[in-house]
Structures are given as C-alpha cells and as structure tokens.
N, C-alpha and C positions, 0 to 999 in steps of 0.2 A: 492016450488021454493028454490032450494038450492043456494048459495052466493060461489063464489068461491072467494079468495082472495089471493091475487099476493106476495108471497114470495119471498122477497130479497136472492139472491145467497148467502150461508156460506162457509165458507172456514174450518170450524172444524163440525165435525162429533162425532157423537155419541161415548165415549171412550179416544177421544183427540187428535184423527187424523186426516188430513187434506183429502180433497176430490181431487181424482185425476185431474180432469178439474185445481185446484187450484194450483197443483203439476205442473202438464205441464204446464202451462202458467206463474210459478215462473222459470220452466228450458229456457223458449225460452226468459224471460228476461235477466237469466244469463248469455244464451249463448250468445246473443244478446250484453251485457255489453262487455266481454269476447272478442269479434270480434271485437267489436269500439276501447275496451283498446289497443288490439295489432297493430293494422291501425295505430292509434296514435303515439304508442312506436316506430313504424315503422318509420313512417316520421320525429320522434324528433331526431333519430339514423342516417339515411338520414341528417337531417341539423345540428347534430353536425360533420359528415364528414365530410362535406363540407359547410362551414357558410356562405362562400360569395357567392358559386355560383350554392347553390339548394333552388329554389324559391317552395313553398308551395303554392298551388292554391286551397282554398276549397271555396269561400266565394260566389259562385254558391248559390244563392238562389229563390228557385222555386218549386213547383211541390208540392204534395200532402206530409204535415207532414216533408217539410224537413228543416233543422235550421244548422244555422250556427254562429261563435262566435262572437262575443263580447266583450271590455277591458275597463271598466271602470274605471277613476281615480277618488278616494276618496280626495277631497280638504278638508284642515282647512279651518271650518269652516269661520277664519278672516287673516288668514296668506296665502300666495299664496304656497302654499307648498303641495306636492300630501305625503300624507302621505301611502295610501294602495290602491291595485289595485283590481275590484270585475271582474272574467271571467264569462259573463251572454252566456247564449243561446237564439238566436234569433230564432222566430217558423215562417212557415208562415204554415198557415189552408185555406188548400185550393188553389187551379189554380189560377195562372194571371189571366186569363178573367172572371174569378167565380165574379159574383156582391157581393157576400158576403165572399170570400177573405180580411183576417184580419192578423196582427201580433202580434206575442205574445211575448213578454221580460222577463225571466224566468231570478232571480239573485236571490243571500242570500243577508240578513241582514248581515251587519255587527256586528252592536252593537250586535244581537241577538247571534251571534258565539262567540264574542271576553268576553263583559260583562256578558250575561245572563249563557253564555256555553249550549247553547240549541242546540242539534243535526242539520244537514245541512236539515232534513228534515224539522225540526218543523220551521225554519227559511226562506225555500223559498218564493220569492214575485213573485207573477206574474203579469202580468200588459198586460192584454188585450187594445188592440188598438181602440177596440170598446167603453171601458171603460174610460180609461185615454189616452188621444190622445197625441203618440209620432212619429215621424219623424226617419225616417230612410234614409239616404243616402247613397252611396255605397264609397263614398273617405274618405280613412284613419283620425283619429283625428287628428286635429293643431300640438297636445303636443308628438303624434308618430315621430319622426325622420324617420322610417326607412321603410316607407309608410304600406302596408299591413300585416308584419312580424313583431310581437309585443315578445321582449324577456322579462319578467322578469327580473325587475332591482336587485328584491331578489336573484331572483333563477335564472339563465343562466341556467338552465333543462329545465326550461318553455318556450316553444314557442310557441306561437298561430296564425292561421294566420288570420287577423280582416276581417270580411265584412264588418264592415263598421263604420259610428258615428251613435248615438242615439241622438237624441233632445226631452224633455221631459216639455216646460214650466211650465205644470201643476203641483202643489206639488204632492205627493205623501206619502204615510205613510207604516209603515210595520204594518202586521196584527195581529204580534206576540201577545201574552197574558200578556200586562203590556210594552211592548215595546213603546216607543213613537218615536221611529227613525220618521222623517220626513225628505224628500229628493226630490230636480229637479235637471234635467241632462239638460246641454248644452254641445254641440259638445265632447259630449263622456267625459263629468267631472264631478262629482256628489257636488252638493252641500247644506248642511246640516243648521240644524237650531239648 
C-alpha cells in the first residue's frame, strides 16, 4: 500500500525560479492594484475639481468579498486630542442573507509603523467579527463634520469616503512580535492603554 502525501503549493522551483501558476496570479494582483489605484486617483482628481459639489458614493456594502473604508481617530491616551488618523478596510465575507455572513476590520498598527519601523505588512491587525465582536453602523462618526466625505487634516490629497462608524467595546491587542499596542474603538475613535 503505497501513502501518498499532500504537498503544499511552492512558488520557487528547482534553479530559483518561480512557477508560473505563481507568476499569473502575482500579475492579476498587480493588475488588479493597478485598476483600483487609478479609480481612486480618479475620483480624488473629480473632488479636487470640484470640492463642494462632487459627492463620492462608495460606502455600498454588500455582496460576496466586497469592503469599503473606514477613518479612525487615534485619541491621547489622557488628553482629548486626536493626534493620528488609521484608514482601515471594512470586509464583509459573504451575502446579507448567508447565516454565516461576518465582518472583517483589516487596519495597521500604529506603534508597529511609527516605533518598531515594521513594514505595512508585518503590522496588519485583522479583527474578525466572529472573533472580537464589533459594531458597524452606516452614519458618519460624531468627530466627522462633513458627514460621509473624510479629508485629511494632514494631507487635503487624502479623501475618503466613510461607510460608516466602528464600535469595538472589547479591548483588543496587536499581534506584532514584541508589540504590546492594546486598543477599543467607540463611535469610530480608538483608544489606548
């Protein structure tokens, strides 16, 4: 009786080449990135034309894998003072009526980026709905003035258009290697310990 046993997928080949399966599916990311950057650039180009009177409508959220943004303000810790702002991606996995329909809250760390200098990869937090239970509501945060249409108080380049607030009671922690950020979100403001 011979055993046959299940081989994880590689991406390097004999020599130090990559496999093409691995190759194509690195181009439909790029191309994919490539497509979303220019949408983007598109619409930030649209509302610096026109700042008062071209409204930004993405915050549509529904349907199989599709996500939409997010602005969370970074509070001192004891001073009422927004000191940085994180733009997260909201997921949702899976149909309205799907029983197992969840959300997902994909942000970086802060401290991870600013102290550690750890690449935007090794610093994402995800936060499954299933796991840490947060609240999503579709009306703009308190601390937003300018309801759905969030500018960058740094950068006036940056526009986003919110779907919505996050509510977060439960603490939460980043998973980084040595990081100890711990953080809960109310009505879309993060705060720290």
């Amino acid at each position: 009786m011979s055993v046959k046993r299940a081989v994880a997928p590689q991406a390097l080949v004999r020599g130090g080449t990559t496999t093409s399966a691995h190759d194509n599916q690195l181009a439909r990311q790029r191309e994919d990135t490539r497509r979303r950057r220019a949408a983007s650039d598109q619409m930030r180009a649209m509302k610096r034309m026109d700042p008062s009177g071209t409204v930004l409508k993405t915050h549509r959220l529904g349907g199989q894998s599709s996500h939409a943004s997010i602005v969370l303000a970074l509070k001192h810790p004891k001073d009422d003072v927004f000191l940085d702002w994180i733009t997260c991606e909201l997921i949702q996995q899976g149909e309205d009526h799907d029983p197992n329909m969840e959300l997902v809250l994909n942000l970086c760390c802060p401290r991870c980026i600013l102290t550690e200098g750890r690449p935007t990869g090794e610093s994402q937090i995800k936060i499954h709905q299933s796991n840490r239970m947060f609240y999503f509501t579709r009306r703009p945060p308190k601390w937003n003035k300018t309801g759905h249409i969030w500018v960058n108080p740094k950068d006036p380049n940056e526009v986003v258009t919110l779907a919505g607030t996050i509510d977060m009671p439960e603490w939460a922690s980043c998973g980084g290697l040595g990081c100890q950020w711990r953080f809960t979100i109310e009505d879309s403001v993060v705060h720290t310990r």
